[in-house]
MDAnalysis code that builds the backbone (N, CA, C; Angstrom):
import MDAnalysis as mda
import numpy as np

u = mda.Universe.empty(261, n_residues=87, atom_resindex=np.repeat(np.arange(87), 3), trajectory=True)
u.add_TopologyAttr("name", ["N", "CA", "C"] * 87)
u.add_TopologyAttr("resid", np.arange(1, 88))
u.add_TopologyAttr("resname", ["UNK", "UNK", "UNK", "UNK", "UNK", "UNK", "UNK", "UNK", "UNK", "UNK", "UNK", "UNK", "UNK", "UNK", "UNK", "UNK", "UNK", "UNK", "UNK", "UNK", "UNK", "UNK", "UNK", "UNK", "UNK", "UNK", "UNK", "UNK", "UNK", "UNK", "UNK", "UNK", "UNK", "UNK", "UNK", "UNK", "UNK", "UNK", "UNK", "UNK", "UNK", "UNK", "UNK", "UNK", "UNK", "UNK", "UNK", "UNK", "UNK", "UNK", "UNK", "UNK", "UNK", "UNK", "UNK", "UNK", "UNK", "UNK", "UNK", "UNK", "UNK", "UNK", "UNK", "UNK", "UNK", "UNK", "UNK", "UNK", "UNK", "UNK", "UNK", "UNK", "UNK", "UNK", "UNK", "UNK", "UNK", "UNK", "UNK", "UNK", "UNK", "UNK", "UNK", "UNK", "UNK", "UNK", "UNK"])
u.atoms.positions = np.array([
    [9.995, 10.806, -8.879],
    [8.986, 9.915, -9.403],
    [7.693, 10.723, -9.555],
    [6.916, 10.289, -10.744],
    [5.864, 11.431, -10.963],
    [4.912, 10.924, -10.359],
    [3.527, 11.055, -10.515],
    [2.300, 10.968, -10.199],
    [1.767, 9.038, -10.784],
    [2.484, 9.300, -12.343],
    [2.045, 8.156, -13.021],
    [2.593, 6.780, -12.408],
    [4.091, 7.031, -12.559],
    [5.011, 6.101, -12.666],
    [4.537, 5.864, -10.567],
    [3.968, 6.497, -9.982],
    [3.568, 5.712, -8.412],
    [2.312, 5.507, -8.486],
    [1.581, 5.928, -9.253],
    [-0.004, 5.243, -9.853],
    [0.383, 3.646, -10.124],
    [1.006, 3.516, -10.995],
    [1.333, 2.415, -11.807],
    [2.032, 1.201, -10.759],
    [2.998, 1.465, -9.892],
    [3.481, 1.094, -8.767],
    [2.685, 0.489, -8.016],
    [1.842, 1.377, -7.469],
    [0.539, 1.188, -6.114],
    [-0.299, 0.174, -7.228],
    [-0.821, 0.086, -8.274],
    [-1.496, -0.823, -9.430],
    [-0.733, -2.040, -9.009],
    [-0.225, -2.331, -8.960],
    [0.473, -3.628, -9.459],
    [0.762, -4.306, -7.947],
    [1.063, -3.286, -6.781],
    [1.259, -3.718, -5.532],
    [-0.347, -4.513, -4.925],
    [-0.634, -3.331, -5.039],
    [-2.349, -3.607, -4.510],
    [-2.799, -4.966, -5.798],
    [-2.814, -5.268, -6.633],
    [-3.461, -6.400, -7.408],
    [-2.507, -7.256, -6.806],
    [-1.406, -7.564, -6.897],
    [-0.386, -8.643, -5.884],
    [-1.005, -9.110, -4.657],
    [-1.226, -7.558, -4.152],
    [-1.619, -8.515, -3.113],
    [-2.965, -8.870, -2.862],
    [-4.127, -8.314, -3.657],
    [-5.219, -8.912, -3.494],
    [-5.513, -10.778, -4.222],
    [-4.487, -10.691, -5.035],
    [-4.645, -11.937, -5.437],
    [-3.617, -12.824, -4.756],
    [-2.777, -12.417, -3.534],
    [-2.148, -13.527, -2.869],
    [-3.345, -13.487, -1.769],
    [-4.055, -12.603, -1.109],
    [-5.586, -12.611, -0.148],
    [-5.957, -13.658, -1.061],
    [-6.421, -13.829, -2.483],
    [-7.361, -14.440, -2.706],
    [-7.396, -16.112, -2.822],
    [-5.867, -16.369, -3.197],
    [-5.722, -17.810, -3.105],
    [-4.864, -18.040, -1.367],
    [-5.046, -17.276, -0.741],
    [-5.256, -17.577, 0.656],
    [-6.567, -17.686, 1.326],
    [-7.552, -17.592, 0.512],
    [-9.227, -17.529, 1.092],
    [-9.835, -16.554, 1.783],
    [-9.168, -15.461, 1.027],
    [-9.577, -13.670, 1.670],
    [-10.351, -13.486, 0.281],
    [-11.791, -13.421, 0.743],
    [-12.917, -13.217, -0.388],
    [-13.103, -11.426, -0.255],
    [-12.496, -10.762, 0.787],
    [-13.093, -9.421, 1.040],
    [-12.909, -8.874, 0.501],
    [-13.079, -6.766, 0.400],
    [-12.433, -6.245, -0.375],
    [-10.849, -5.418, 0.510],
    [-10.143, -5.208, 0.054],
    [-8.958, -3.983, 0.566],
    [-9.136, -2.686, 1.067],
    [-8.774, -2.692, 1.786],
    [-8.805, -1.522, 2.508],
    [-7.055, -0.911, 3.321],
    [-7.163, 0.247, 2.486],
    [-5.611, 0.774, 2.773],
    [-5.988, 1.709, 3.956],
    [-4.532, 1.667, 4.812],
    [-4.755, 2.585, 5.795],
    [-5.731, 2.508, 6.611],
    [-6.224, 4.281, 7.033],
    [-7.738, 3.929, 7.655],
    [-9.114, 3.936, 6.970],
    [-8.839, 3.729, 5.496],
    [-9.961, 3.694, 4.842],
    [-10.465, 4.877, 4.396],
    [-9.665, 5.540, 4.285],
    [-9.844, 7.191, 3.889],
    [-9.127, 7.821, 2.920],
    [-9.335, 7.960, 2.000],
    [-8.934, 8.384, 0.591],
    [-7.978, 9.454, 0.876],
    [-8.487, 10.402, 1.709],
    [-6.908, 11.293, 2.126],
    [-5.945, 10.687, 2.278],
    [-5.797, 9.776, 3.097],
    [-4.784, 9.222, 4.066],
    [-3.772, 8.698, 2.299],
    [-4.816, 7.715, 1.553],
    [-3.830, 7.442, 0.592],
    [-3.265, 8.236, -0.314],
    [-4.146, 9.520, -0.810],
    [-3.606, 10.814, -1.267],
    [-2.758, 11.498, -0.700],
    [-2.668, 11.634, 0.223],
    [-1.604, 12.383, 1.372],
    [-0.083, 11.224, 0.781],
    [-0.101, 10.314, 1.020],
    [0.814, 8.826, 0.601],
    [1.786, 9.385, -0.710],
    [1.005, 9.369, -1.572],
    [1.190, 9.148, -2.920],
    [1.984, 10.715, -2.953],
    [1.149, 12.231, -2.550],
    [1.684, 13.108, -2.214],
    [3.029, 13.798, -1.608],
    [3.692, 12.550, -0.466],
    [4.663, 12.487, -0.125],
    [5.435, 11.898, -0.777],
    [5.485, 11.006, -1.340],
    [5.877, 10.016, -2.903],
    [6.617, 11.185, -3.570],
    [5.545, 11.260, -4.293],
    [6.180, 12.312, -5.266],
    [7.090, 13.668, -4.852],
    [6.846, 13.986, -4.026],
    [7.085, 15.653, -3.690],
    [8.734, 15.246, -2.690],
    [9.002, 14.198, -2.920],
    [10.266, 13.593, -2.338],
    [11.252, 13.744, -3.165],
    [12.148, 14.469, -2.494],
    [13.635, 14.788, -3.102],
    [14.774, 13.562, -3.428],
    [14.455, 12.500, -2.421],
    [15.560, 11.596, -2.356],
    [15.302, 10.507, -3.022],
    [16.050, 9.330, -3.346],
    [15.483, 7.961, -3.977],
    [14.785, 7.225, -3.061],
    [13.747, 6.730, -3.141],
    [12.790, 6.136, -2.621],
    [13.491, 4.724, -2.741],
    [13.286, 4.153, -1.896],
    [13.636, 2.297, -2.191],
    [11.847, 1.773, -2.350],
    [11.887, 0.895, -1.111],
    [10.651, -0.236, -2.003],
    [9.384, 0.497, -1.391],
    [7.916, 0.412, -1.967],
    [6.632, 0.395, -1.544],
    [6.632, -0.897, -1.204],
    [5.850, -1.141, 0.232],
    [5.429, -2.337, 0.484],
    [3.784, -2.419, 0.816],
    [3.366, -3.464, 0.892],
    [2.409, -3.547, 1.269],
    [2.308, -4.423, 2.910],
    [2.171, -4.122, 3.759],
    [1.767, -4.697, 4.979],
    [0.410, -4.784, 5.778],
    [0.444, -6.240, 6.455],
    [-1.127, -6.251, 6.932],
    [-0.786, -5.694, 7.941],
    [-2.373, -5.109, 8.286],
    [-2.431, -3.978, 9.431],
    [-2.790, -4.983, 11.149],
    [-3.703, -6.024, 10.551],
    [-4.521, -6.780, 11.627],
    [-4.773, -7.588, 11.466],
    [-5.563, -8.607, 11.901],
    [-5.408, -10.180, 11.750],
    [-6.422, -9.947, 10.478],
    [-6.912, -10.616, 9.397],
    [-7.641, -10.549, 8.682],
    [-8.362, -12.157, 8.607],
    [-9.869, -11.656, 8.775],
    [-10.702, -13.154, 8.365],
    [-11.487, -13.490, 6.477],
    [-11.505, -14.698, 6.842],
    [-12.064, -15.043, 5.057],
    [-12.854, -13.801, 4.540],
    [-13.816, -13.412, 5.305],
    [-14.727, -12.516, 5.024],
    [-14.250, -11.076, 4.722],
    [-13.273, -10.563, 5.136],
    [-12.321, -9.482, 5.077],
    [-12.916, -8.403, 5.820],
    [-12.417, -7.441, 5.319],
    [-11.836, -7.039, 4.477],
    [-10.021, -6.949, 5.339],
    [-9.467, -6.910, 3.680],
    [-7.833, -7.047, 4.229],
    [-7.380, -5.577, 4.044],
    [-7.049, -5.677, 5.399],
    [-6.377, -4.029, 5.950],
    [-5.010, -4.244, 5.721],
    [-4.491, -3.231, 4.815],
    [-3.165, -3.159, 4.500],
    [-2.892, -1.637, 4.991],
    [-1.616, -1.573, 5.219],
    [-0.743, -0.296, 5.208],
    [0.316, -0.477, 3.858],
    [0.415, 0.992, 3.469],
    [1.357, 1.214, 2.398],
    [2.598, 1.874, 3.493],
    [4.048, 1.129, 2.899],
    [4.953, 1.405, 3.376],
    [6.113, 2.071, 2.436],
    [7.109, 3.158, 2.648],
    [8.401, 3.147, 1.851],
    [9.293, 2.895, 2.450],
    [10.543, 1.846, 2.177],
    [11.118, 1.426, 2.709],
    [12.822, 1.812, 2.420],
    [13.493, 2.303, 3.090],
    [14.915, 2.382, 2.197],
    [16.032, 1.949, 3.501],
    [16.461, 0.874, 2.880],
    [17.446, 0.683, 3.802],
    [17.110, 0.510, 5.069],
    [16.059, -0.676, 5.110],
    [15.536, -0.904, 6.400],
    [14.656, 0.236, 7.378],
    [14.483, 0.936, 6.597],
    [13.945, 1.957, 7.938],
    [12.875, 2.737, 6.349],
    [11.957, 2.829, 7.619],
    [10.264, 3.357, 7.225],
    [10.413, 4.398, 6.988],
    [10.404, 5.226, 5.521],
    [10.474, 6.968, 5.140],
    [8.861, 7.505, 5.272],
    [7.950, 6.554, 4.726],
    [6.533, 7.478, 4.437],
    [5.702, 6.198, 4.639],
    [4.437, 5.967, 5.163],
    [3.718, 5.250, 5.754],
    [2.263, 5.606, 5.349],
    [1.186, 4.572, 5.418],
    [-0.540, 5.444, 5.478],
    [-0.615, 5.176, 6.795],
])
């Protein structure tokens, strides 16, 4: 998987889930991981540079999240039940 085609992926995950936050009454903004742009570059890095078939990206909450937010997510890869690459 290239660069684009998990650009495009993470696009569509992250808007999912900011708009299921939003008609749940999460006004905040997102925040992946620990909020550090490496951490999600490093992500995307392992993504790609992966030899094997990847199954699903998920998105998971990290911590309880309030109206005010912000909603802490972790990016997950998932194959066959078990966690390959994580933020």
């Amino acid at each position: 998987m290239n660069h684009t085609e998990i650009q495009e992926r993470l696009d569509w995950l992250l808007a999912a889930s900011k708009f299921r936050a939003q008609r749940a009454g999460i006004i905040g903004d997102l925040q992946i991981g620990d909020g550090q742009i490496v951490t999600l570059i490093n992500f995307i890095d392992d993504i790609a540079n992966s030899e094997e078939d990847l199954g699903e990206i998920k998105a998971v909450v990290a911590e309880t999240t309030y109206t005010a937010g912000p909603l802490k997510l972790n990016l997950v890869v998932v194959k066959d039940g078990v966690i390959i690459f994580s933020t």
